[in-house]
N, C-alpha and C positions, 0 to 999 in steps of 0.2 A: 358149092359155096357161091352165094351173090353177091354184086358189088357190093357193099355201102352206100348210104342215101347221103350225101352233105347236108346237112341242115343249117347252121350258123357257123361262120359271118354270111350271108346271104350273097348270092353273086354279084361283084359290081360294088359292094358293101365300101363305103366309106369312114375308117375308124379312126378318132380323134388319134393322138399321141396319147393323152391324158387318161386315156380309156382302157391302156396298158396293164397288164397281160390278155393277150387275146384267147379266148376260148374257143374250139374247135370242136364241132361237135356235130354227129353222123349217127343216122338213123343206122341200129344193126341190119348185119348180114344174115340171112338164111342158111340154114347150115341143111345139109341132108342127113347127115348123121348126128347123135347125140354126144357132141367132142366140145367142151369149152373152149370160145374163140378167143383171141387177141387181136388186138389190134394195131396197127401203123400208122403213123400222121407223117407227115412229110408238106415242107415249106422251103419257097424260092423263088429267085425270084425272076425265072423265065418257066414259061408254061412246058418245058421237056425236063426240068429236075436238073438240069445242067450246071446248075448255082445254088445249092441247098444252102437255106442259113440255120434250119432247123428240122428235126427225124427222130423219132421215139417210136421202137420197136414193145409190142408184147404189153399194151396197154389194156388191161383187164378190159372184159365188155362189162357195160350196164347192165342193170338189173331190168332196168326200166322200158327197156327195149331201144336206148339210147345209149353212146359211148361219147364220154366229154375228154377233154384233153386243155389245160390252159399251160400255154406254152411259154417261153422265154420271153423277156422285149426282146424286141427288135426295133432294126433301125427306123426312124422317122424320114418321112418324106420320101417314101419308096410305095411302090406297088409290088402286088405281090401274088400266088398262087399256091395253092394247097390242095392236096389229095388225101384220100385214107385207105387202106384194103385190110380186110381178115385174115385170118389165117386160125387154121386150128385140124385135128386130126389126121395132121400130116402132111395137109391140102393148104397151099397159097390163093385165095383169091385173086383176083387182080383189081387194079388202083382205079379209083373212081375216077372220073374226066376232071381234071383241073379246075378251079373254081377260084375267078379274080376277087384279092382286094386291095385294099388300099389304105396304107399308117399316114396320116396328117402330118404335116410340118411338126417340129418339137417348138413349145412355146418358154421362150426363157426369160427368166426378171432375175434384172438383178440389184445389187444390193441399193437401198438409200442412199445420199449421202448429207449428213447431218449437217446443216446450217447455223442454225441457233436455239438454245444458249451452246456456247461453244464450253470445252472441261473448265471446271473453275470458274465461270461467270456467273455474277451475283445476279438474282432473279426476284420478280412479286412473289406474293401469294399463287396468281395463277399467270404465270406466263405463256407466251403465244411457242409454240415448238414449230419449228419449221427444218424439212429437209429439201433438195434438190432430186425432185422424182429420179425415180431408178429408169436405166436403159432397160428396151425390152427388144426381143427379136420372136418373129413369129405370129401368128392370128390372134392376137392378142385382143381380149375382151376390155370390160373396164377393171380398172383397177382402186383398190380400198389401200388405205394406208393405218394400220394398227401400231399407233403412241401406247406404250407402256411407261408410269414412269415408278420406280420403287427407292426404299432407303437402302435397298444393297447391292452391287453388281451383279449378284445370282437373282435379282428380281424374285423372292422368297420371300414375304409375300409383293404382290404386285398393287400400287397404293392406288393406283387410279388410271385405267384403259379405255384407249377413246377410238373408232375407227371413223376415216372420215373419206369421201371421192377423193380421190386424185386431183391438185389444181392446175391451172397452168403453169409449167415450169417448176413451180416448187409448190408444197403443198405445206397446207400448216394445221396445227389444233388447237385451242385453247381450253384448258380445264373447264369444268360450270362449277366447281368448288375448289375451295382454297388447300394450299397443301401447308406440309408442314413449316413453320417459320423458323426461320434463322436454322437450316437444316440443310445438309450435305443430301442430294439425292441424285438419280440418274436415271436415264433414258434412252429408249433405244424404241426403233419401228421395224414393222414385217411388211410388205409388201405383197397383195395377192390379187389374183386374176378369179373371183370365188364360181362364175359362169363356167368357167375350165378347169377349177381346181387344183389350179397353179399358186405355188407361194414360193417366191424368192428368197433369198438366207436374210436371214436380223441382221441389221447393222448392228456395231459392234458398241456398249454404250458409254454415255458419255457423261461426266458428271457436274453438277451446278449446285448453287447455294441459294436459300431463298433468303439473302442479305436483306432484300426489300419489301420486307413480312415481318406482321407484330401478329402474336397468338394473345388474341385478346381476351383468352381466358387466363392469360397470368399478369395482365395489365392491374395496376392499382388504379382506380378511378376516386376522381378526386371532385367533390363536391357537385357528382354525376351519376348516371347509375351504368350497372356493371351489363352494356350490350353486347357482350358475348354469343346472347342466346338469340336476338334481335336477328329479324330475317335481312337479308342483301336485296333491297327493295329498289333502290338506287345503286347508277352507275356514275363513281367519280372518274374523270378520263383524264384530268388536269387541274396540276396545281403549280399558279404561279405566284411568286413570294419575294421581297427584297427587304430584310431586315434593316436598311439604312432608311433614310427620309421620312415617311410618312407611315414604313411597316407594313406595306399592304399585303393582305394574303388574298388571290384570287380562285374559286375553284370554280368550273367546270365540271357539270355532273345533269344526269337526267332526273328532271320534277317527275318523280312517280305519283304528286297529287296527295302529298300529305298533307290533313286538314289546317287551318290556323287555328292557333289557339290565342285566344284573347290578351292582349299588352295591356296590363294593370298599374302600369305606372303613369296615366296619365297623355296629354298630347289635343291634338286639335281635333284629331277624326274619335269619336269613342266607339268605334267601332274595329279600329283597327288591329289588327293580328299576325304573328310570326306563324312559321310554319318549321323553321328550323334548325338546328345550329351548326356551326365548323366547329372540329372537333381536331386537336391537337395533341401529339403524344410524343415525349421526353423518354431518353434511357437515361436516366442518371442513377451511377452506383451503379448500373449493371442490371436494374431496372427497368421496367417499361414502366411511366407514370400516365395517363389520359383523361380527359376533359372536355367537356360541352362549349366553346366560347360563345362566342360570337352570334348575335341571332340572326336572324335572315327571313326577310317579306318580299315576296311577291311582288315586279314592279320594279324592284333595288336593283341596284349591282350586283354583280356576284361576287365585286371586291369589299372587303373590310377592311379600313385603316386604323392606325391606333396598333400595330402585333409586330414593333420592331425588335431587334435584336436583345436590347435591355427592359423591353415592355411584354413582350409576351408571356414571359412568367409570371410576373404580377395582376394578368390579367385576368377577369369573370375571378378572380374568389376562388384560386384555384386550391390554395395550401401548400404548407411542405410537403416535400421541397420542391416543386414545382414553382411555388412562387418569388425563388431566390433564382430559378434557371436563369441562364444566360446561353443561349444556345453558340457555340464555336463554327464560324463559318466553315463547312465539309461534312459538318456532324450531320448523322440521318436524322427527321425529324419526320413523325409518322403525321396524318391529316386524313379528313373523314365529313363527308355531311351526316345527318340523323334530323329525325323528326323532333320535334321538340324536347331535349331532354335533361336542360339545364335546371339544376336543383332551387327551388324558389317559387315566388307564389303565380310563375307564368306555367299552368296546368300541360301536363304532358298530353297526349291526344293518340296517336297510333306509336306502337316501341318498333322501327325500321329505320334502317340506314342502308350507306353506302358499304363499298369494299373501304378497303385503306391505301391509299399511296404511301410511300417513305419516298424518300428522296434528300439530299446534302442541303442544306440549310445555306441561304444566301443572303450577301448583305454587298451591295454596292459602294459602299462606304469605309467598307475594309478589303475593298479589291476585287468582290468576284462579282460577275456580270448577272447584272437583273434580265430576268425577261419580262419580254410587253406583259404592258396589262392586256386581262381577256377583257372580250366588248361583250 
């Protein structure tokens, strides 16, 4: 009977942790007689067997003319040796020469830890999620960070997954679509090393309300049309507003280059035209009510005064009961640009808008603090 050949892991062989279970694997022995062989593997981690971690007697041979063997894990970050010999018709071969390898460091991630929204905080439509990167130890590659967020703690189904690099220090995601409004949901990230095939445990999740969400497919639209369906062309980033003095609503938001459409009432230039309106939206009764105001040229401010506390409702022709609102200083009051879409003889042009902000309604004049106007 002849030694066995070692064939894999190859001498000197360097094997991830992640690479785990190792396979062993020897060219058979020649036999002189016709006796079917068995096999022995043997691992440790000094080249005399003096420290076995691992030994499996009587291991069928291959068919193939090869004998495979995948073994236990074993420890990380060790070096190691392995042999194999025959045996069969009675007859022990003897153990092939030693053959070094070597298990990589173990690589570990661990969990997230969740920043924001914290359980219970009121949220947009598409809020920014952010955690404080997970500790890691080990050769650590790059790491992804996988945002789930769902309507139920068993994440069953999962509403919207986002994976994003790793940032400095904490890392964050923001949705590209809106979720559900005025809705109880939750969130939770995995963390992975996908070059190594490492993933760390889920953080445990966490739950949030999208208090600051109108689903504007159950909005009543009031002497405006129903932009439900109207693509998110524009971004609103700010809206600033003091119900006392002069009423101004100011928004902040990106020109995506909606055309002008013609001002048919008259003025000095005849040429001149809006592009588009501020759009305001009331829950009264338990309702969501919303409307086209205010128009907006190219040039202006991006404030509009005239939209105080007692005037806002009355304003643009909006209807009941919209037009009796009187909004309560704290109350949400939702706000939006759009392309032209105030009902009347100033012609609509492309149907796009922004997202929606909500936010507590302010009035200086009954105590709560304005902020600057935008410039």
């Amino acid at each position: 009977m002849t030694v066995p050949r070692p064939l894999s892991p190859a001498a000197g062989a360097a094997i991830r942790n992640v690479d785990q279970p190792v396979t062993l694997v020897v060219a058979n022995a020649v036999l002189t007689q016709s006796a079917g062989a068995t096999y022995t593997f043997e691992v440790s981690t000094d080249s005399t067997f003096g420290t076995k971690v691992y030994a499996k007697s009587g291991v069928a041979a291959g068919s193939t003319g090869q004998t495979s063997l995948t073994i236990d894990k074993i420890a990380a970050g060790t070096s190691y040796f392995w042999r194999a010999r025959a045996e069969g018709g009675g007859t022990t071969g003897p153990f092939s020469a030693p053959r070094a390898f070597a298990i990589g460091p173990a690589i570990v991630i661990d969990s997230a830890t969740l920043v924001s929204p914290i359980t219970g905080a009121g949220t947009s439509a598409r809020p920014t999620f952010t955690v404080t990167n997970a500790t890691r130890s080990g050769p650590i590659g790059a790491l992804t960070y996988k945002f789930e967020v769902a309507a139920n703690a068993a994440f069953s189904p999962v509403l919207i997954s986002g994976t994003v690099a790793e940032g400095v220090g904490r890392t964050s995601f923001t949705p590209s679509t809106d979720l559900p409004a005025e809705t109880t949901l939750f969130w939770r990230v995995t963390v992975s090393d996908i070059g190594n095939g490492v993933t760390g445990p889920t953080t445990l999740a966490a739950s949030f309300v999208t208090t600051f969400a109108i689903d504007l497919k159950k909005v009543v639209y009031l002497n405006s049309p129903d932009v439900s369906g109207w693509p998110q062309t524009a971004v609103l980033s700010l809206v600033e507003q003091d119900g006392g003095g002069d009423g101004p609503v100011c928004m902040s938001y990106t020109d995506p280059g909606w055309p002008d459409s013609h001002w048919p009432f008259g003025g000095e230039d005849p040429n001149f035209g809006v592009y588009a309106n501020q759009w305001y939206f009331a829950r009264i009764g338990g309702t969501w009510y919303g409307g086209a105001g205010e128009w907006i040229y190219r040039g202006a401010s991006s404030c509009k005064a005239g939209q105080g506390t007692r005037t806002i409702g009355p304003d643009a022709g909006f209807g009941p009961p919209f037009n009796t609102w009187v909004p309560q200083v704290g109350e949400l009051v939702g706000f939006m640009v759009s392309s032209v879409a105030r009902n009347g003889p100033v012609k609509r042009t492309v149907d796009e808008r922004s997202n929606v902000i909500v936010q507590p309604w302010r009035d200086s004049s009954l105590g709560s603090r304005a902020l600057g106007r935008i410039q």
